[in-house]
Every structure is written in structure tokens, then in C-alpha cells.
N, CA, C and O atoms as a Tripos MOL2 file, in Angstrom:
@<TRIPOS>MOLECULE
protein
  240   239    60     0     0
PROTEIN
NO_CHARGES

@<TRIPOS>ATOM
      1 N         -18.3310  -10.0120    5.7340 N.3       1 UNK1
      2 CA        -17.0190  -10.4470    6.1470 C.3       1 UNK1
      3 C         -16.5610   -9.6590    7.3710 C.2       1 UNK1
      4 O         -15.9730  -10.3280    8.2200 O.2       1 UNK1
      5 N         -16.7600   -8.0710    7.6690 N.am      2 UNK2
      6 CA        -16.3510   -7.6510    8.4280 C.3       2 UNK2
      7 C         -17.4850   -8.0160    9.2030 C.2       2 UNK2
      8 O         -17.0470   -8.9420    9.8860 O.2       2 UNK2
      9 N         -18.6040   -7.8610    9.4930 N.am      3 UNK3
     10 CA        -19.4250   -8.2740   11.1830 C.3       3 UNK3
     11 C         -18.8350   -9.3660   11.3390 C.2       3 UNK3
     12 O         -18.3100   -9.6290   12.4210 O.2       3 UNK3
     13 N         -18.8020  -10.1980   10.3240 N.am      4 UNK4
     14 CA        -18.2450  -12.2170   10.8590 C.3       4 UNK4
     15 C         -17.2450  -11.9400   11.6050 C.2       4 UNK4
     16 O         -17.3470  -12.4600   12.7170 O.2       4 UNK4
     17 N         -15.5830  -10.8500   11.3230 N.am      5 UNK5
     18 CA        -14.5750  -10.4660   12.1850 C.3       5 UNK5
     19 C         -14.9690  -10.3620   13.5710 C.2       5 UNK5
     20 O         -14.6620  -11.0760   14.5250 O.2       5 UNK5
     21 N         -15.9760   -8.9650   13.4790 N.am      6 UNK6
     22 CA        -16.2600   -8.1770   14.4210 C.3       6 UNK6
     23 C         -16.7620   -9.1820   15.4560 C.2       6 UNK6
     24 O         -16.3940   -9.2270   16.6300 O.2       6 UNK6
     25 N         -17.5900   -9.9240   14.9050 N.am      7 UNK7
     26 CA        -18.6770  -10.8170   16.1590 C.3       7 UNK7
     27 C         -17.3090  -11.6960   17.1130 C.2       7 UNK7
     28 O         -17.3820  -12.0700   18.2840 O.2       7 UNK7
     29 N         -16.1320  -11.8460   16.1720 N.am      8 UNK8
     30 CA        -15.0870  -13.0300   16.4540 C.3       8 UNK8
     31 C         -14.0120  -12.4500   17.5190 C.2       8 UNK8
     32 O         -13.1970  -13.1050   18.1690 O.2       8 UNK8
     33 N         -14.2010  -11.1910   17.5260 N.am      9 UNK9
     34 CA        -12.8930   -9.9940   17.9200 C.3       9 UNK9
     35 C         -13.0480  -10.4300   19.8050 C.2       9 UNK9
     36 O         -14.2100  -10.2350   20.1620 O.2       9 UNK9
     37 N         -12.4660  -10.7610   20.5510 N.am     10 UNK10
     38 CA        -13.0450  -10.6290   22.2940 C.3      10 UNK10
     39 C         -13.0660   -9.1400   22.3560 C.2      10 UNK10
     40 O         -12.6010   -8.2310   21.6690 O.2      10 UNK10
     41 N         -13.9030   -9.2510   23.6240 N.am     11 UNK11
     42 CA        -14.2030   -8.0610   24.3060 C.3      11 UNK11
     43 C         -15.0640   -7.1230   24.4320 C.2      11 UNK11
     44 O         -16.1040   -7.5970   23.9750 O.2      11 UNK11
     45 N         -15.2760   -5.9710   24.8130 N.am     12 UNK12
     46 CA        -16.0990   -5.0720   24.9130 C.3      12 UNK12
     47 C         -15.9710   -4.4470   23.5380 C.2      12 UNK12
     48 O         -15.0920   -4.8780   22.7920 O.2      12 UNK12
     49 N         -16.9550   -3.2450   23.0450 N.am     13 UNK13
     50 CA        -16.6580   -2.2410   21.7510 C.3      13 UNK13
     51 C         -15.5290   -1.5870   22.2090 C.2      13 UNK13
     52 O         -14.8260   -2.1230   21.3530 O.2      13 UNK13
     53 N         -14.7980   -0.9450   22.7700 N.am     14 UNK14
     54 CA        -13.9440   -0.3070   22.9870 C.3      14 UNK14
     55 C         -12.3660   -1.2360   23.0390 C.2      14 UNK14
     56 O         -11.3150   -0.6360   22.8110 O.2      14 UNK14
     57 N         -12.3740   -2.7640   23.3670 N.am     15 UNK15
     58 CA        -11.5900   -3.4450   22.9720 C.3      15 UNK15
     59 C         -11.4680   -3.8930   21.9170 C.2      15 UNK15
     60 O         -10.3660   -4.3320   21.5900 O.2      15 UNK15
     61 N         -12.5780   -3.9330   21.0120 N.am     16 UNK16
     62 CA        -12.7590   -4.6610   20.0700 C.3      16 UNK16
     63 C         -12.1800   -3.1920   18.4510 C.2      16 UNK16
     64 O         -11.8240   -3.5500   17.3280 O.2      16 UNK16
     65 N         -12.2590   -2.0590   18.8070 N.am     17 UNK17
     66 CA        -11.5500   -1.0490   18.3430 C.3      17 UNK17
     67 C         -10.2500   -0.9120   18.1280 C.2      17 UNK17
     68 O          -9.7120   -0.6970   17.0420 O.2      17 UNK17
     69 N          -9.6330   -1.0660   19.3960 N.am     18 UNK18
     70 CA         -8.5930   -0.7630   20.1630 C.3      18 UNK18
     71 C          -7.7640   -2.2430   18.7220 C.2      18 UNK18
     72 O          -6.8360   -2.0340   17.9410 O.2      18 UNK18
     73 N          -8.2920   -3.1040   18.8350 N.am     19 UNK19
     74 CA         -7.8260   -4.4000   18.8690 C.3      19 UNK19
     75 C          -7.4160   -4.7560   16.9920 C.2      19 UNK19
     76 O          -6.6120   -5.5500   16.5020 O.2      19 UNK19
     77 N          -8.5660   -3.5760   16.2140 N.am     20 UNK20
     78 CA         -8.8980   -3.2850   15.0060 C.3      20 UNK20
     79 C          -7.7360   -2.5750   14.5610 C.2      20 UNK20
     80 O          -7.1050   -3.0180   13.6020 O.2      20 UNK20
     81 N          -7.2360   -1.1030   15.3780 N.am     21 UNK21
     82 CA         -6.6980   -0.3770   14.9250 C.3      21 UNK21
     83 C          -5.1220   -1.0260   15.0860 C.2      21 UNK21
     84 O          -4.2430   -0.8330   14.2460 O.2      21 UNK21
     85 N          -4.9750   -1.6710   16.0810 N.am     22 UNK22
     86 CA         -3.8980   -2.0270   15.8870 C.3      22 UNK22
     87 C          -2.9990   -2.9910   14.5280 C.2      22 UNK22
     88 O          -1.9510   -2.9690   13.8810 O.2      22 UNK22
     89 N          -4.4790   -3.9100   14.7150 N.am     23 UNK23
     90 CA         -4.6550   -4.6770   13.3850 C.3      23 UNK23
     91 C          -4.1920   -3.9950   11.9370 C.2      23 UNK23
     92 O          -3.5350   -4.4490   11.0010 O.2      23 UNK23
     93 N          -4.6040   -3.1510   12.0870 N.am     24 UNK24
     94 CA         -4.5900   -2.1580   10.7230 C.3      24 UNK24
     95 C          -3.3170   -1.2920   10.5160 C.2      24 UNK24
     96 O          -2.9020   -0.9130    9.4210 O.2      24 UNK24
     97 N          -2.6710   -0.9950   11.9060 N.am     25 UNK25
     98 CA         -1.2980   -0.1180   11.7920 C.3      25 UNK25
     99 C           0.0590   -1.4960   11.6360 C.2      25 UNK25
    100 O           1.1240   -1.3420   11.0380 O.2      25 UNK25
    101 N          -0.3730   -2.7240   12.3260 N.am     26 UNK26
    102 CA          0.6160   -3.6970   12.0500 C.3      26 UNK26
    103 C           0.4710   -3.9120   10.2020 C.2      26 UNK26
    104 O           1.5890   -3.9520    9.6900 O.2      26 UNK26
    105 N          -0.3050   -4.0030    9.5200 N.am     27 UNK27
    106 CA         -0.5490   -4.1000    8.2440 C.3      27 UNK27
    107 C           0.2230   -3.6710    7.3260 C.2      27 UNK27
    108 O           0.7870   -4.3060    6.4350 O.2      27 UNK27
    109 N           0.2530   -1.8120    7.7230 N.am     28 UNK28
    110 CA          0.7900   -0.7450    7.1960 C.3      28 UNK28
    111 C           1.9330   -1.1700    7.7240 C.2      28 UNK28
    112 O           2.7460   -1.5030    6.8620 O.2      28 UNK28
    113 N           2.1980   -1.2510    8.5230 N.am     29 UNK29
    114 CA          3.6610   -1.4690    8.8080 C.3      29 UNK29
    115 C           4.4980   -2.2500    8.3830 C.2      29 UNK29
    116 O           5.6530   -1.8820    8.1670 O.2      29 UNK29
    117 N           3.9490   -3.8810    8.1130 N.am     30 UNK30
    118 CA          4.7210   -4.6720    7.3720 C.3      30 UNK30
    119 C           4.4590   -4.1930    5.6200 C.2      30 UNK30
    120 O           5.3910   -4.4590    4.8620 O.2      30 UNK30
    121 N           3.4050   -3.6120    5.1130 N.am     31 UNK31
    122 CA          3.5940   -3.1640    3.7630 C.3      31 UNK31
    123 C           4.6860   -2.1420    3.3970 C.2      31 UNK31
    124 O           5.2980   -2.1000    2.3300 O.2      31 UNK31
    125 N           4.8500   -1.2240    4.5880 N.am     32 UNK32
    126 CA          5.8620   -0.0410    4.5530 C.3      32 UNK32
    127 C           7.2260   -0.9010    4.3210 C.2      32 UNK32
    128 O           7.8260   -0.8950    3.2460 O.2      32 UNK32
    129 N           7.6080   -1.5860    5.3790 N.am     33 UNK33
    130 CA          8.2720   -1.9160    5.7010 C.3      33 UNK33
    131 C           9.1120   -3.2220    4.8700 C.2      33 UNK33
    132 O          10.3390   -3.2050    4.7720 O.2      33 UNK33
    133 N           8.2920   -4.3030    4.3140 N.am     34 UNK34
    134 CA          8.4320   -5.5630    3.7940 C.3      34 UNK34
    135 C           8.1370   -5.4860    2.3910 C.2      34 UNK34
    136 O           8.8700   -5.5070    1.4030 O.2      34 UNK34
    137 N           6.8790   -5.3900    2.5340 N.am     35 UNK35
    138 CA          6.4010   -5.6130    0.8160 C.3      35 UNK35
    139 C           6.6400   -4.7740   -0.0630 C.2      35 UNK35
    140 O           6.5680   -5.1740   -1.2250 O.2      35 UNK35
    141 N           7.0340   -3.2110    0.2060 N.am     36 UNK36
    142 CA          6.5950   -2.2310   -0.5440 C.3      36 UNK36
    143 C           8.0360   -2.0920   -1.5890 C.2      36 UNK36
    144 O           8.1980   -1.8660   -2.7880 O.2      36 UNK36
    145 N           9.0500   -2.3920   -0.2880 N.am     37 UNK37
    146 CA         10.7510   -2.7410   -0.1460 C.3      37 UNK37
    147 C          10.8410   -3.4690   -1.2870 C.2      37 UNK37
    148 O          11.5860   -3.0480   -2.1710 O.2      37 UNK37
    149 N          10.1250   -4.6560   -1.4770 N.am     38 UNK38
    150 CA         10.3320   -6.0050   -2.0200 C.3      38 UNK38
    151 C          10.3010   -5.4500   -3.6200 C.2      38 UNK38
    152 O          11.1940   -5.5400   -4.4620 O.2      38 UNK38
    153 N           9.1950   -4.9530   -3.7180 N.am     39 UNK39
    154 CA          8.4150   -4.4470   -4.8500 C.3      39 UNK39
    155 C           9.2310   -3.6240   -5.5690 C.2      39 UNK39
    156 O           9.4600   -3.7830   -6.7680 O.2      39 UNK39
    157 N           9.6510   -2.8050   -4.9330 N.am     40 UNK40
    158 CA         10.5930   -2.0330   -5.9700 C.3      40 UNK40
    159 C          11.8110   -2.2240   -6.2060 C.2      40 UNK40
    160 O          12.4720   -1.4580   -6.9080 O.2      40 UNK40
    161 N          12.2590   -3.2430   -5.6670 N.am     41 UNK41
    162 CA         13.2150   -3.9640   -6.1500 C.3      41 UNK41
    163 C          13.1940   -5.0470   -7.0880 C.2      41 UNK41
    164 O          14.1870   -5.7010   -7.4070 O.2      41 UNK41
    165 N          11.7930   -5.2480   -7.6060 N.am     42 UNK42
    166 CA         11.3770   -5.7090   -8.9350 C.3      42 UNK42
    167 C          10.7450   -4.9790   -9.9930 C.2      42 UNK42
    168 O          10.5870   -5.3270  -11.1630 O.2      42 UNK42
    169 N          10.4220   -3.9750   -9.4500 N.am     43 UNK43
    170 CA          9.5450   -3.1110  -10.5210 C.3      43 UNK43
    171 C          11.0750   -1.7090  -10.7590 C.2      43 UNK43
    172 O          11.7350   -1.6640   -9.7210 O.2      43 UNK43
    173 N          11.4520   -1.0140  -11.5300 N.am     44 UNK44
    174 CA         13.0160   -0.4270  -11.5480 C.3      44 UNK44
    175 C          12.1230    1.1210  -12.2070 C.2      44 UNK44
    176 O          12.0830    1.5100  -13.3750 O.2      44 UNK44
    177 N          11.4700    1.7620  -10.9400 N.am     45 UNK45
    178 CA         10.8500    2.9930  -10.8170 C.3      45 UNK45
    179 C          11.8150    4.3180  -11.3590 C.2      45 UNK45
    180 O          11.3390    5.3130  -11.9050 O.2      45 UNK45
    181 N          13.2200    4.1110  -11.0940 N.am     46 UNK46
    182 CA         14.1580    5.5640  -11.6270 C.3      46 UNK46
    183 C          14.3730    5.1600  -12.8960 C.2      46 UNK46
    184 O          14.7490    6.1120  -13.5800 O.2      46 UNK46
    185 N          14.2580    3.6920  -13.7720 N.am     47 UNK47
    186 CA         14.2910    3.9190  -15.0270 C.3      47 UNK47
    187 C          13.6990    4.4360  -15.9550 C.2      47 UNK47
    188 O          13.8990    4.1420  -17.1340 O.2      47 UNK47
    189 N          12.7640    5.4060  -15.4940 N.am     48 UNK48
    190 CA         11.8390    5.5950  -16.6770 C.3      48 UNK48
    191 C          12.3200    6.8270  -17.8500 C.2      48 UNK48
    192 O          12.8930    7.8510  -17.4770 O.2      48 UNK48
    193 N          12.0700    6.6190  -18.9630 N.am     49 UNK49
    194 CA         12.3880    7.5670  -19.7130 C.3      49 UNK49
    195 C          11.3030    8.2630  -20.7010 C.2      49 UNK49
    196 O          10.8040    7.4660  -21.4950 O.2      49 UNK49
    197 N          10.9640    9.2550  -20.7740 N.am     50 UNK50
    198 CA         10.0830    9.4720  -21.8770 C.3      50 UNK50
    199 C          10.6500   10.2250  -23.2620 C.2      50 UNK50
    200 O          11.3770   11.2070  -23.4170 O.2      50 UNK50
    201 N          10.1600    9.5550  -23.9510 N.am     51 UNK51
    202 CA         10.8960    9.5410  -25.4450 C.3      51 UNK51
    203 C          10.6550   10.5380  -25.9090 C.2      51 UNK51
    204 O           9.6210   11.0690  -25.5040 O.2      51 UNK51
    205 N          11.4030   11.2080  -26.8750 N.am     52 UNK52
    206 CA         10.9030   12.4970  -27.5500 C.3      52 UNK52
    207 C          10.0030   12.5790  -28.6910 C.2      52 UNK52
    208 O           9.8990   11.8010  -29.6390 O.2      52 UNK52
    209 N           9.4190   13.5700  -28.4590 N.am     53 UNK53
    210 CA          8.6460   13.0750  -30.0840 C.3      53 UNK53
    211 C           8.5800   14.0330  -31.4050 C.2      53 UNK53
    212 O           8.5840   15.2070  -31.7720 O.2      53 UNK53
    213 N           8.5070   12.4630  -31.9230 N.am     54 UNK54
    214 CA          9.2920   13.3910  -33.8430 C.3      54 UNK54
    215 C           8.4410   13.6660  -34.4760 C.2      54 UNK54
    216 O           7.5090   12.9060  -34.7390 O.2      54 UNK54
    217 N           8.6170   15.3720  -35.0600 N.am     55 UNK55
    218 CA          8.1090   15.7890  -36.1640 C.3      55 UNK55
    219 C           6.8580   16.1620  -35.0240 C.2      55 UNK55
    220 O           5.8500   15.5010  -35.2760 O.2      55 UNK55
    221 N           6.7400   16.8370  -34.1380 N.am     56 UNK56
    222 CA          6.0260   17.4380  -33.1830 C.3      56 UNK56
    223 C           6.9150   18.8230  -32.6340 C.2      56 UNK56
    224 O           7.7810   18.7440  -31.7630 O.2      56 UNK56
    225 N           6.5020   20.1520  -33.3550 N.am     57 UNK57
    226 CA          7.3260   21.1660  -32.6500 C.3      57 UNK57
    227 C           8.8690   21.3340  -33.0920 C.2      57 UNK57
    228 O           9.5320   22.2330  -32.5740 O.2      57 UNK57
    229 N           9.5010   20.3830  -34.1450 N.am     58 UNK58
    230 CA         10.6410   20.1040  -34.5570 C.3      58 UNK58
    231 C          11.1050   21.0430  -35.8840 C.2      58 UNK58
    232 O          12.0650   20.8580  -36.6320 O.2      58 UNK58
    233 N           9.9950   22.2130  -35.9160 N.am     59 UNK59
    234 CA         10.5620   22.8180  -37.1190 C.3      59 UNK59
    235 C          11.1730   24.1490  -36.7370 C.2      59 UNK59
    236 O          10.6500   25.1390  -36.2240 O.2      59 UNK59
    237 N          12.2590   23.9420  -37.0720 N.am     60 UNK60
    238 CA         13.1860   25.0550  -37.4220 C.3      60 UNK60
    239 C          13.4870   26.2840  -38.2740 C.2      60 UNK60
    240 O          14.5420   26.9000  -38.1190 O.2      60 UNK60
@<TRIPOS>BOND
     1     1     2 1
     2     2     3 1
     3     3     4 2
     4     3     5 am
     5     5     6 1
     6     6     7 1
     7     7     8 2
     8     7     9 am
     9     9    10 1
    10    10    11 1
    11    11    12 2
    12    11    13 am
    13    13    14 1
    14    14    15 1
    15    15    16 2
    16    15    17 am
    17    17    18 1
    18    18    19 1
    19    19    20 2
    20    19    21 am
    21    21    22 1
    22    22    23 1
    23    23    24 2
    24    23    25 am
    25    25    26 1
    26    26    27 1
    27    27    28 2
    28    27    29 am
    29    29    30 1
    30    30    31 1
    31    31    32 2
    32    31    33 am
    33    33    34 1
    34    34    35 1
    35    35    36 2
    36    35    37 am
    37    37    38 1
    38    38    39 1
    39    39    40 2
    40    39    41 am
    41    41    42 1
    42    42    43 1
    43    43    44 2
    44    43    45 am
    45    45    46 1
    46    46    47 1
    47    47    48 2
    48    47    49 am
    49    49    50 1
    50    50    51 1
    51    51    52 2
    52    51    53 am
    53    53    54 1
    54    54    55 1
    55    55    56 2
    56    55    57 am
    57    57    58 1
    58    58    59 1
    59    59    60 2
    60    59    61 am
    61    61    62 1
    62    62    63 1
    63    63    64 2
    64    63    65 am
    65    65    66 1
    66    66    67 1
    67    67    68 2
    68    67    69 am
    69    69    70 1
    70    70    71 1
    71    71    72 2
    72    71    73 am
    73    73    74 1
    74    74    75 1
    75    75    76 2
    76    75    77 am
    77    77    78 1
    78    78    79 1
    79    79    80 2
    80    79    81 am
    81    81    82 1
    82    82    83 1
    83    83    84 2
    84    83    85 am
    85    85    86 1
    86    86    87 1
    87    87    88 2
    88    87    89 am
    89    89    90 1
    90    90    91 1
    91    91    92 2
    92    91    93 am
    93    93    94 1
    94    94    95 1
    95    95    96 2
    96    95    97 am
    97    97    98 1
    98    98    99 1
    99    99   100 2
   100    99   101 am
   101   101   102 1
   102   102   103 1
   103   103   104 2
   104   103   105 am
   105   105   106 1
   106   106   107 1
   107   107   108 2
   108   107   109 am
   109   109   110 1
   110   110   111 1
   111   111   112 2
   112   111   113 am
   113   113   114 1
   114   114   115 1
   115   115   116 2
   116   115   117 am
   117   117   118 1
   118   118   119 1
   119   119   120 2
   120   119   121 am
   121   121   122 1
   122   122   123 1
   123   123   124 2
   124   123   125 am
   125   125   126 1
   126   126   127 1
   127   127   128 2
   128   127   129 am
   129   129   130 1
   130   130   131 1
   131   131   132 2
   132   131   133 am
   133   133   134 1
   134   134   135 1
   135   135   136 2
   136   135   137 am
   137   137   138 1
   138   138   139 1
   139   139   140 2
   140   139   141 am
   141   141   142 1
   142   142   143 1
   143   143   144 2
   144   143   145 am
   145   145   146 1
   146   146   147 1
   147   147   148 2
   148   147   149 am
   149   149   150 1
   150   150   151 1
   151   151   152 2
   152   151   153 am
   153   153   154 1
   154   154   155 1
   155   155   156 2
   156   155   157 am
   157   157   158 1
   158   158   159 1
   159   159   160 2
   160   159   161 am
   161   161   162 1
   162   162   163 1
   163   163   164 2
   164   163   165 am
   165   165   166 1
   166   166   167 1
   167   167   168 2
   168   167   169 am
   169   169   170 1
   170   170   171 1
   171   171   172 2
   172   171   173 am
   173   173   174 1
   174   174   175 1
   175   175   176 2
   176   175   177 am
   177   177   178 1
   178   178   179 1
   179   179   180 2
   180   179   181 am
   181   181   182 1
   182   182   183 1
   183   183   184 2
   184   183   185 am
   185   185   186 1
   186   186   187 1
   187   187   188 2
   188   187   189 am
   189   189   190 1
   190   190   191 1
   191   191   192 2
   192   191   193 am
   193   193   194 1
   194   194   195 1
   195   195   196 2
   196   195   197 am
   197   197   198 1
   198   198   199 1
   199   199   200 2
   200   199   201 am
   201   201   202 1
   202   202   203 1
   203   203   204 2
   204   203   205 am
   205   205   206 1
   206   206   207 1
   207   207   208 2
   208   207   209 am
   209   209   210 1
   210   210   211 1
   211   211   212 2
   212   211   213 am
   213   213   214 1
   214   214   215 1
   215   215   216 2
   216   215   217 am
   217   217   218 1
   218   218   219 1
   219   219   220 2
   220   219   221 am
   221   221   222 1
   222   222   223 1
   223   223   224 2
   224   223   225 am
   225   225   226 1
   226   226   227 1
   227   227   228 2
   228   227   229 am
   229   229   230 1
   230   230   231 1
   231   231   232 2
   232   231   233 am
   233   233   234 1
   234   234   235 1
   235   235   236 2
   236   235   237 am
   237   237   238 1
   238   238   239 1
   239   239   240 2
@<TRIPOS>SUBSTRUCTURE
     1 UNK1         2 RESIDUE 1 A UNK
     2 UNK2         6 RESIDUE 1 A UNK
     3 UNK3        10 RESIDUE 1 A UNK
     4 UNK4        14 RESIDUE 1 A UNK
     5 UNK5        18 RESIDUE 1 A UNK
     6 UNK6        22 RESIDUE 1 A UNK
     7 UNK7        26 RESIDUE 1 A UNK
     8 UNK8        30 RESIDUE 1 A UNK
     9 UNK9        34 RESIDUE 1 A UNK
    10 UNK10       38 RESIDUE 1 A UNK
    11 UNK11       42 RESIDUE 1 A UNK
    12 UNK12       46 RESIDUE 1 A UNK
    13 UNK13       50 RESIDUE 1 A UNK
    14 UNK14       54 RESIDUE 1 A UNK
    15 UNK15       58 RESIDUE 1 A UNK
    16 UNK16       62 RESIDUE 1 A UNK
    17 UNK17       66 RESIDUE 1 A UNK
    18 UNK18       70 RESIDUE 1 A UNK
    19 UNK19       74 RESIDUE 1 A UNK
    20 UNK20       78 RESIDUE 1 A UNK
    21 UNK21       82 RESIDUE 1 A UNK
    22 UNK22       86 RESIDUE 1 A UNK
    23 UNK23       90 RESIDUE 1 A UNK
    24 UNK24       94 RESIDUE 1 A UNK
    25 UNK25       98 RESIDUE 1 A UNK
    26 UNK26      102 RESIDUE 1 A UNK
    27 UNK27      106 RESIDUE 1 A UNK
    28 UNK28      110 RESIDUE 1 A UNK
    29 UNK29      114 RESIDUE 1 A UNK
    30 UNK30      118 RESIDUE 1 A UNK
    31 UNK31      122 RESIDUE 1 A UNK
    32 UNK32      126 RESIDUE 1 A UNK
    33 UNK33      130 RESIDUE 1 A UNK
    34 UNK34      134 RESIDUE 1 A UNK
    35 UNK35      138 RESIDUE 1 A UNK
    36 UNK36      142 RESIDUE 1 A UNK
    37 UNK37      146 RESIDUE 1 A UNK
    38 UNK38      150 RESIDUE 1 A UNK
    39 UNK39      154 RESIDUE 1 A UNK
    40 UNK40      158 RESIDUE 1 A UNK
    41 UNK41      162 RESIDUE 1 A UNK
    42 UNK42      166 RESIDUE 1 A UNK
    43 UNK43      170 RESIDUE 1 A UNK
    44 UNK44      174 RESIDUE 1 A UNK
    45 UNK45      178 RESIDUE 1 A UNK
    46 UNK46      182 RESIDUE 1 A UNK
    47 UNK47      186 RESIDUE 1 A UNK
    48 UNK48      190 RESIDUE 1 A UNK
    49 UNK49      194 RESIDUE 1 A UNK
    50 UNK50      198 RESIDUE 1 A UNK
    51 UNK51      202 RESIDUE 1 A UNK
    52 UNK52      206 RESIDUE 1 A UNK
    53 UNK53      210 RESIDUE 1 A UNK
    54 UNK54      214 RESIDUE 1 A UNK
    55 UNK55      218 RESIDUE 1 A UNK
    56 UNK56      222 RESIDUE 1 A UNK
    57 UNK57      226 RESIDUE 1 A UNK
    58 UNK58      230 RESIDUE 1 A UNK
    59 UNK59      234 RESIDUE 1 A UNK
    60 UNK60      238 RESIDUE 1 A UNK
């Protein structure tokens, strides 16, 4: 899958890099930016609680 890209990319190796990395920082960027946003506004990450546990260490 990636040579099939690579062969498809124009340019020289040094454009064809150039052309990759950018590829790859626009990516990160809309995941940072868009998806990641999205996500935790469905998934509710500060609710978590961990329960105590009984009859573990509870003797007095």
C-alpha cells in the first residue's frame, strides 16, 4: 500500500518526502484538533471513580 502511494506521489525523492511529511503533520493536526475534541465529548474522561473495596484492609 505504501510503494503503490509512493510510486503515485510527483516528483523527485526529496519532494516526494517533503510532500509525505506534510501529509502526516496535516493528519495530526486535524486529529489534535477535530477528532480528538469530538471524542471526548462523548467518552466523559473526569468521571471516573474508583470504588472502594469492602472487607479489604477494613479492620479496625
Amino acid at each position: 500500500m505504501y510503494a503503490w502511494l509512493w510510486h503515485r506521489l510527483p516528483g523527485s525523492t526529496s519532494i516526494r518526502v517533503i510532500l509525505v511529511v506534510c501529509a502526516v503533520l496535516i493528519v495530526v493536526a486535524l486529529l489534535f484538533l477535530l477528532v480528538f475534541p469530538w471524542v471526548e465529548s462523548i467518552i466523559e474522561f473526569d468521571n471516573t471513580q474508583v470504588p472502594q473495596a469492602v472487607g479489604l484492609g477494613d479492620q479496625q
